[in-house]
N, C-alpha and C positions, 0 to 999 in steps of 0.2 A: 643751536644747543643740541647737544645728543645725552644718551642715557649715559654715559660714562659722568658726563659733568654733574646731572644730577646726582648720580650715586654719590662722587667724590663729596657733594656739597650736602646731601644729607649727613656721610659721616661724620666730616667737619662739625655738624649739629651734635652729632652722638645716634647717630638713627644707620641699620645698617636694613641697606631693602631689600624683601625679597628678589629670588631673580623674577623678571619681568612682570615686579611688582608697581610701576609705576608709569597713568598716562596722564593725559592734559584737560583738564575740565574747567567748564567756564560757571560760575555761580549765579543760577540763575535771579534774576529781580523779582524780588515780592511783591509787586504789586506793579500795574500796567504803566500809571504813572514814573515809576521810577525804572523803568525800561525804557518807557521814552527818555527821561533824562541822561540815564546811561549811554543813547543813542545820540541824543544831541552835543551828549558833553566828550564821546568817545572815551566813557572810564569803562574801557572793559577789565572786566574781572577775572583772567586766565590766572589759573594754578595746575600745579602738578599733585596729582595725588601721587602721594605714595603708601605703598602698604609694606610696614614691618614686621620685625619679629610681634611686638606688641602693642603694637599702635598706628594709624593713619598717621599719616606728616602730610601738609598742606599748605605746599612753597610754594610763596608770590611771586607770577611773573609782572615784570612791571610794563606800563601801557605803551609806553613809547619803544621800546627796545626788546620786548616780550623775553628779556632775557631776566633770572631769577636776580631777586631782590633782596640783597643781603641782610639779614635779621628781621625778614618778615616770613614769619611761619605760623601752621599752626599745629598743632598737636592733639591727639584724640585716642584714648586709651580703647581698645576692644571693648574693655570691661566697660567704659559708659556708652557702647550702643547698644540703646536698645530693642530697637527694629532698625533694619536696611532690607532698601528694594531696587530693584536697577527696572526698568522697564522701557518700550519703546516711545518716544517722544517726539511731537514739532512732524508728524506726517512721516517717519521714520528714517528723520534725518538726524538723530542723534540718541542717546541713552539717557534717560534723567537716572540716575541716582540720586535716593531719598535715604539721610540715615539721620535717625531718631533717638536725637540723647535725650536727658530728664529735664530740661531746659528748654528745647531749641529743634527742630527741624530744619537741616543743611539739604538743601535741594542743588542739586549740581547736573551740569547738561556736559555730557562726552558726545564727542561727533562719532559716529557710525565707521566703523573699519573701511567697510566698502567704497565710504565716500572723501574719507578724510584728509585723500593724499592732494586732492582739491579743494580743498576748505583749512581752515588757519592751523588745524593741529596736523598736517601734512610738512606744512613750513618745517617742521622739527625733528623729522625725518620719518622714516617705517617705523619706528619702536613704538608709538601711542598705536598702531592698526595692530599691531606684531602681540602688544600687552594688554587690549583693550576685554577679549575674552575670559582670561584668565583673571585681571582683575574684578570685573564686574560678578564674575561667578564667585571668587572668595566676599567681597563685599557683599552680595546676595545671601552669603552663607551666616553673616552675624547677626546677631539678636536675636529678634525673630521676628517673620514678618509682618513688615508694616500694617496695619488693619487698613480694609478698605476703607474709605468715605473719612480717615482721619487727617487727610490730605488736605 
C-alpha cells in the first residue's frame, strides 16, 4: 500500500489530505488484560491517520492483509478535540498520540521514524517515516494540551 492509494481512497470518502498528512498507527489496548488478548487472538488494530482540511479520518487496516478496509472509517472534526498530545512511548520505540474529545480519550502508538522501516509500518514504504514529523506536530497543535495526570 503506498500514499497514493490512501489519498485516492480517502477522496473516494469525500476527505481530501493534507500533503503528508497521513501515517500508520496502531490503537493502543485499554487495559493489560485486553492486550494480552489482542496478542493471543492477533487482532491488531493498524489504521491510517489521516489529517484533513477539517477533520482526522481514521482507515481501518484489516488484520490479515493490512490492506485498508473498505467502509470502515472514522471521522473526527478539529472542532471536537479537545486536548492532543504526541509524546515519547514503550522506551522510545514509538510516539503515543493522545487526543481528547468530550466523550472518549483515543490513545494511539506510531513507530518511531528512525526505527520503522524495520518494524510493521516500514512494510508500507518511506511515507509513515517521511510524514510522521509533520503529522505529530499539527496533531500536537490542536486543543490544547492534555493536562498531566488526566492520563
Amino acid at each position: 500500500m503506498n500514499e497514493k492509494t490512501i489519498r485516492e481512497h480517502a477522496a473516494s470518502l469525500g476527505y481530501d489530505l493534507k500533503p503528508n498528512g497521513c501515517i500508520v498507527v496502531k490503537r493502543a489496548p485499554e487495559t493489560v488484560p485486553l492486550a494480552l488478548i489482542e496478542f493471543a487472538t492477533q487482532d491488531i488494530r493498524w489504521q491510517v491517520l489521516c489529517l484533513c482540511e477539517h477533520e482526522i479520518v481514521l482507515l481501518t487496516l484489516s488484520p490479515y492483509t493490512l490492506g485498508l478496509k473498505r467502509g470502515s472509517f472514522r471521522v473526527i472534526s478539529y472542532d471536537d478535540v479537545r486536548a492532543a498530545s504526541v509524546e515519547s512511548a514503550d522506551q522510545g520505540m514509538n510516539r503515543r498520540i493522545v487526543i481528547t474529545l468530550d466523550d472518549e480519550e483515543l490513545v494511539l502508538n506510531a513507530q518511531r521514524e528512525e526505527t520503522s522501516a524495520l518494524r510493521t509500518s516500514g512494510m508500507f514504504g518511506a511515507w509513515h517515516a517521511e510524514n510522521l514529523p509533520t503529522v505529530t506536530k499539527l496533531i500536537g497543535s490542536l486543543g490544547t494540551p492534555a493536562e498531566e495526570g488526566s492520563r
